[in-house]
C-alpha positions in Angstrom: -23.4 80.1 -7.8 -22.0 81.4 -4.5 -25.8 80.9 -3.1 -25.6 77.3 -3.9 -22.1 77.0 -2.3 -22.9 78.5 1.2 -26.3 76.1 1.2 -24.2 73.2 0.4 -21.9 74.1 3.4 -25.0 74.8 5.7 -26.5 71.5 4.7 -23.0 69.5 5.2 -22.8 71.2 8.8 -26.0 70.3 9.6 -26.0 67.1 8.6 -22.6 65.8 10.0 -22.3 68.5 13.0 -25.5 69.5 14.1 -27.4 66.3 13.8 -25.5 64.0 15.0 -25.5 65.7 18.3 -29.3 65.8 18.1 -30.3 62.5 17.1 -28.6 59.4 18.9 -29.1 55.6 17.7 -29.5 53.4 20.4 -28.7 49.7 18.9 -30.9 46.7 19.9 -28.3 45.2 23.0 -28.1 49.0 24.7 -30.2 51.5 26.6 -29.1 55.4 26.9 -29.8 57.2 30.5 -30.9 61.2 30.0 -29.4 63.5 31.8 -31.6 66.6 31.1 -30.2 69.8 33.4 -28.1 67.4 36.0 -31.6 65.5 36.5 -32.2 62.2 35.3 -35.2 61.3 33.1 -37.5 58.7 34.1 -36.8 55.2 32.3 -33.6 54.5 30.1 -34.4 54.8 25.9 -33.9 53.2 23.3 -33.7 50.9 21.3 -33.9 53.4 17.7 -33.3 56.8 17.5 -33.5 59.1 20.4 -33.5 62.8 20.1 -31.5 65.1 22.2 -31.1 69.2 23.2 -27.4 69.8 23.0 -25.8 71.8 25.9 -29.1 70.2 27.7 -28.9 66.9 27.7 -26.0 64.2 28.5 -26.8 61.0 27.5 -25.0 57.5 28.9 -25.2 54.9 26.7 -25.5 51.2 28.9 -25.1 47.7 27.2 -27.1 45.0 28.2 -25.2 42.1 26.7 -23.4 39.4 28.9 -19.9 41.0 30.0 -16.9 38.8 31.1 -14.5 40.3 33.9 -11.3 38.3 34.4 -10.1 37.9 37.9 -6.2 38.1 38.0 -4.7 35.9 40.1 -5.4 36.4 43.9 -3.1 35.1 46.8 -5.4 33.0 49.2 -5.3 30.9 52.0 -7.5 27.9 52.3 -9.1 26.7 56.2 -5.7 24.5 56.2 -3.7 27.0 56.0 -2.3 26.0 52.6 -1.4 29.2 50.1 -2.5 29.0 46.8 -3.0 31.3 43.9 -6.6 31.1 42.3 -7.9 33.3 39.5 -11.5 32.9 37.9 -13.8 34.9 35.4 -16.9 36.5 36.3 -20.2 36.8 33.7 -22.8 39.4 34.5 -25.2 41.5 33.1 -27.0 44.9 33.7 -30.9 44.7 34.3 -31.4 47.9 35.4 -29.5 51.0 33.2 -30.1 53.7 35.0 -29.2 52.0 38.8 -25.9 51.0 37.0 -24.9 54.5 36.0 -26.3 56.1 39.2 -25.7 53.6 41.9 -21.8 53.2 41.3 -19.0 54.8 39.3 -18.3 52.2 36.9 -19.8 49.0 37.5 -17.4 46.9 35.4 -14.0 48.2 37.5 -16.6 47.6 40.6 -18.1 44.2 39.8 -14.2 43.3 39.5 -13.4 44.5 42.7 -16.3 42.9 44.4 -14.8 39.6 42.7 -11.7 40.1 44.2 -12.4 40.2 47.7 -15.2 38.2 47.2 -12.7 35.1 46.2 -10.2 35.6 49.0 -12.9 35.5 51.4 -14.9 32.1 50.2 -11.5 30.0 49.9 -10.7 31.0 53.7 -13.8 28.6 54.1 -12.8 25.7 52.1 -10.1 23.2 52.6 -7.4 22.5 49.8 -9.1 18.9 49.3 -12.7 20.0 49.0 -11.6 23.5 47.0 -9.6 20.8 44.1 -13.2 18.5 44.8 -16.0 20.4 45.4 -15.3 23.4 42.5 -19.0 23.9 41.8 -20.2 24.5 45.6 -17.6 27.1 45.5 -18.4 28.5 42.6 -22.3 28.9 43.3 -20.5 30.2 46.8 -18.9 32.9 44.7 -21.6 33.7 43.1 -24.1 34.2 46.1 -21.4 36.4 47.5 -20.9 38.4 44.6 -24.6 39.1 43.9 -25.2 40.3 47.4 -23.0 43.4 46.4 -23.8 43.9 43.0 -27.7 44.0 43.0 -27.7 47.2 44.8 -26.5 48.3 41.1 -28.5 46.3 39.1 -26.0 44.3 37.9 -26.8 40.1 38.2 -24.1 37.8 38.5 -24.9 34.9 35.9 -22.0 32.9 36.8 -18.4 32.5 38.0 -16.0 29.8 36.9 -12.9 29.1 39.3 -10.4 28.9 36.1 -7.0 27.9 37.7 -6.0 27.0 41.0 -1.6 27.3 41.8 -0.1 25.2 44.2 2.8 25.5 45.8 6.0 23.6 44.0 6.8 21.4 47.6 2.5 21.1 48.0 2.6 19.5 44.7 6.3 16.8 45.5 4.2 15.9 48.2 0.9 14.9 46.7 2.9 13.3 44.1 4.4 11.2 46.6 1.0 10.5 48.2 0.0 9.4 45.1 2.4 7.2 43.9 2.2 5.6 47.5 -1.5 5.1 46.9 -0.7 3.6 43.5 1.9 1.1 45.0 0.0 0.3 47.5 -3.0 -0.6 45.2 -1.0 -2.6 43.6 0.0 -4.8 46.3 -3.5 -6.0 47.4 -4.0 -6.4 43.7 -1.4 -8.8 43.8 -2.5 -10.3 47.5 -5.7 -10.7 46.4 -4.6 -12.6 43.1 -2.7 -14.8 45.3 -5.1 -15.4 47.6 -7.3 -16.7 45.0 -4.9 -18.4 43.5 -3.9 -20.7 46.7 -8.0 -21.6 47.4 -8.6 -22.5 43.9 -4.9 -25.2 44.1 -6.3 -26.2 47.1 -9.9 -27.0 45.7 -7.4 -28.7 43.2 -5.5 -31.0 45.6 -8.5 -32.1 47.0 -10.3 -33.1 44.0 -7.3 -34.6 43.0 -6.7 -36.8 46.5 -10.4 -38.3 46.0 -9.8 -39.5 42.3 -6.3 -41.1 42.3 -7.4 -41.6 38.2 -7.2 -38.1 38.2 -3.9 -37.6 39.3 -2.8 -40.2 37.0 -4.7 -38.2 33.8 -3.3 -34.7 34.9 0.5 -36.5 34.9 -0.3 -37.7 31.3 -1.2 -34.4 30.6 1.5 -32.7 31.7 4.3 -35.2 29.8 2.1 -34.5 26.6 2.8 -30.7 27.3 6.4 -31.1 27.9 6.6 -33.5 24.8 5.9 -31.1 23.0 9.3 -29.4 23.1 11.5 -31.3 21.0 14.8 -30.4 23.1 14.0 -32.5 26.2 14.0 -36.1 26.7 12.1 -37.7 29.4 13.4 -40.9 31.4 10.7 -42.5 33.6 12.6 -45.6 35.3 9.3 -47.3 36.6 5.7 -47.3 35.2 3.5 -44.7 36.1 1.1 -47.6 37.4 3.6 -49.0 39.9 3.0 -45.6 42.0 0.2 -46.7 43.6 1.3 -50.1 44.5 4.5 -48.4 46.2 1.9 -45.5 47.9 0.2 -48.5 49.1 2.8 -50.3 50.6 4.3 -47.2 52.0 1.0 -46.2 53.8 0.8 -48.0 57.8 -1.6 -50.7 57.9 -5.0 -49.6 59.9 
């Protein structure tokens, strides 16, 4: 009985002590980098199971998945000297394991750094109008910028997204200003433009009318008919309407 006990305890340190130190599962989205003796072994493993010498062996497990790195808001000033607070997000990916564990500490706090700077420096370049118009040549700016630094690890930049850019509180009075002038004055060659129109088509009108006095006569008809309409007006015309060319006439000098 006591024979079984001890080889049940044996068994249960072997399997949740001692193996688990030997065998390592490496899942489908990771590599691990070998250490054996300080020396690294060619190649990263995985993925499956990968089999260790304790006390030998150090192994550094490496994702290969997308990561995100946020950039916390950085303090910049823009070619016009306009300072504005700009944050943005960062997507990258390791391609090689064991350059990212040997070129650089940690490549994540790194990468995030590189960003940093990386930002301050490309919006010195830009002017505020073209950084608020022209987000995606900044962004592939970035990017370029980015990569330069983080190759050397393999690490590649996939992309970076300007997320938010702060203006100052009188920066943004004043471009509301600026636009409600723009607005107003839109609206004001709308309306010159409506009147312009509006003064050749009455004078197309008038002349029509001047070279068909029958016209004239039709388009007063008209208009009484309109007004008539209105049951709370009464209309007094103390001569006919045909007597207004024989006093036109008359009126007219003789050629």
């Amino acid at each position: 009985m006591t024979s079984l006990i001890v080889a049940g305890i044996v068994v249960a340190v072997v399997l949740f002590v001692i193996l688990p130190s030997i065998l390592i599962i490496v899942t489908e989205y990771e590599r691990a980098v070998f250490f054996r003796l300080g020396h690294i072994k060619e190649g990263a493993k995985g993925p499956g199971i990968v089999v260790r010498f304790p006390l030998i062996d150090r192994v550094v497990k490496v994702s290969l998945r997308v990561e995100v790195v946020d950039i916390p808001p950085q303090a910049a000033i823009t070619s016009d000297n306009v300072t504005i607070q700009v944050d943005a997000v960062v997507y990258f990916q390791v391609l090689d394991p064991v350059q990212a564990v040997l070129g650089v500490d940690s490549y994540r706090f790194a990468s995030q750094r590189v960003a940093m700077t990386s930002l301050r420096s490309i919006i010195g370049r830009f002017q505020l109008d073209d950084l608020l118009a022209h987000r995606e040549t900044v962004n592939d700016e970035l990017r370029d910028k980015i990569a330069q630094s983080t190759g050397a690890w393999g690490v590649e930049v996939k992309q970076v997204e300007i997320r938010d850019i702060t203006l100052p509180p009188e920066l943004l009075r004043a471009m509301a200003r600026q636009a409600e002038a723009e607005r107003e004055r839109r609206a004001k060659v709308i309306a010159a433009t409506g009147e312009l129109e509006a003064s050749q088509e009455l004078a197309e009108a008038a002349t029509t009318l001047a070279t068909a006095p029958g016209a004239l006569q039709l388009r007063t008809l008209q208009t009484l008919a309109e007004v008539a309409t209105e049951k709370n007006s009464t209309l007094i015309f103390p001569i006919p309407v045909e007597l207004l060319t024989a006093i036109r006439a008359i009126g007219e000098p003789r050629q």
